[in-house]
N, C-alpha and C positions, 0 to 999 in steps of 0.2 A: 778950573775953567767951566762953571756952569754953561747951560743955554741951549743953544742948539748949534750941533753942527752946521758948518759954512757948506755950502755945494761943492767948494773945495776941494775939501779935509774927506767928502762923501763920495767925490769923485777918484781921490785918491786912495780911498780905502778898496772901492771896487775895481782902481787897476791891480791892487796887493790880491786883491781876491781871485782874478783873473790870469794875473798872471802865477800861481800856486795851481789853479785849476787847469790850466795851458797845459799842465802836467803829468794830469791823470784820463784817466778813462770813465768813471765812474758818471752817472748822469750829474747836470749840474745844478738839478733840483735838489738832490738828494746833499751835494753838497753847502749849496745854501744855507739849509734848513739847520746844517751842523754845524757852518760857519758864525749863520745868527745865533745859534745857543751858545756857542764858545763864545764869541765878540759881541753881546744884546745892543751895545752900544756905537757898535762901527759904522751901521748903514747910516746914521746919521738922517738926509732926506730918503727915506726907505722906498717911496716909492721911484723916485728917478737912481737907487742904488738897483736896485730890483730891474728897470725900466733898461738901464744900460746894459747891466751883467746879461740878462734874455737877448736883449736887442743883437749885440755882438755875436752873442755864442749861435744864436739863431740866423743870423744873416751872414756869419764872416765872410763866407764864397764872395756873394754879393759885395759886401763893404769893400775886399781886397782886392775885386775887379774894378773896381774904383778910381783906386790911388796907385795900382802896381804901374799902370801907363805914365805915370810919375813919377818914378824910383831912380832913374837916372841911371842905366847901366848896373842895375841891382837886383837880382832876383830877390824874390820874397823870402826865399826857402835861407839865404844869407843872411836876410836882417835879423839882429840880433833881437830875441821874443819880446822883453819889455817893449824896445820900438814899435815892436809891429804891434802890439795891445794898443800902445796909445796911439798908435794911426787910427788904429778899428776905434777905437771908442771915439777919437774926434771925427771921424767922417761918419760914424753910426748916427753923432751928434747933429751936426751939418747937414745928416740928409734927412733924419728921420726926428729932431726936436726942435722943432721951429719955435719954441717960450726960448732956445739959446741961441745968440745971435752968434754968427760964422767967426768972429773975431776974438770971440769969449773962446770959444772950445779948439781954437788955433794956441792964443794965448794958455789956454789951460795946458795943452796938451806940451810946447814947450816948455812949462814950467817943470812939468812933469818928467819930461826928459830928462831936463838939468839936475832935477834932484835923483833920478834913480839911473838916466842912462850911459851912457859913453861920455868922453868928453866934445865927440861931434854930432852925438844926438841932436842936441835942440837944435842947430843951427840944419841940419838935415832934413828934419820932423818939420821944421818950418817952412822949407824950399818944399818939399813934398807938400804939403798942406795947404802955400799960398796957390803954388801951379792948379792942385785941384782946386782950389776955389778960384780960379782964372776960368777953370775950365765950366763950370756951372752955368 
């Protein structure tokens, strides 16, 4: 499969990236940099892989004062960690990359569920995600 990667396949690479990271302590500069020499091929769109992975890691507070008002009788500290990555990266999305339209990085984000989370992830991730974007 020549070409280039799809925003996709780059979006999905940085929640694998993200959520491995979730995990450690170490800065996630330093990470990266080891990430991209193991994986040269992974970031795909390197600058919106790069643009996310910061975005999150730098704003989580922020992003998860966001959506936790959304949660539905849920603490944060319960959600199970992939979930909470793709909440933070579709509301990171939503608030701070206006080239992606609200309905993209909703849709992404459930797709994402479906393929890595529970089996009531996406349907969850999606109730969380419309309500915040009601609330906008």
């Amino acid at each position: 499969c020549e070409g280039k990667m799809s925003r996709s396949e780059t979006r999905e690479n940085a929640l694998l990236f993200m959520f491995q990271s979730y995990f450690r302590t170490d800065p996630v500069a330093g990470q990266l940099e080891m990430f991209k020499e193991l994986y040269p091929d992974v970031t795909g769109d390197a600058v919106y892989f790069t643009d996310i992975v910061y975005g999150v890691t730098n704003k989580r507070k922020e992003i998860d004062d966001k959506f936790v008002p959304f949660l539905k009788n849920w603490k944060i500290e319960r959600l199970p960690t992939l979930d909470r990555i793709v909440l933070e990266m579709a509301v990171y999305e939503i608030l701070f990359m206006e080239d992606i339209p609200v309905s993209v990085s909703i849709n992404e984000a459930v797709k994402l569920s479906k393929k890595y989370g529970t089996e009531n992830s996406s349907s969850y991730i999606n109730g969380v995600l419309s309500s915040f974007e009601k609330s906008l």
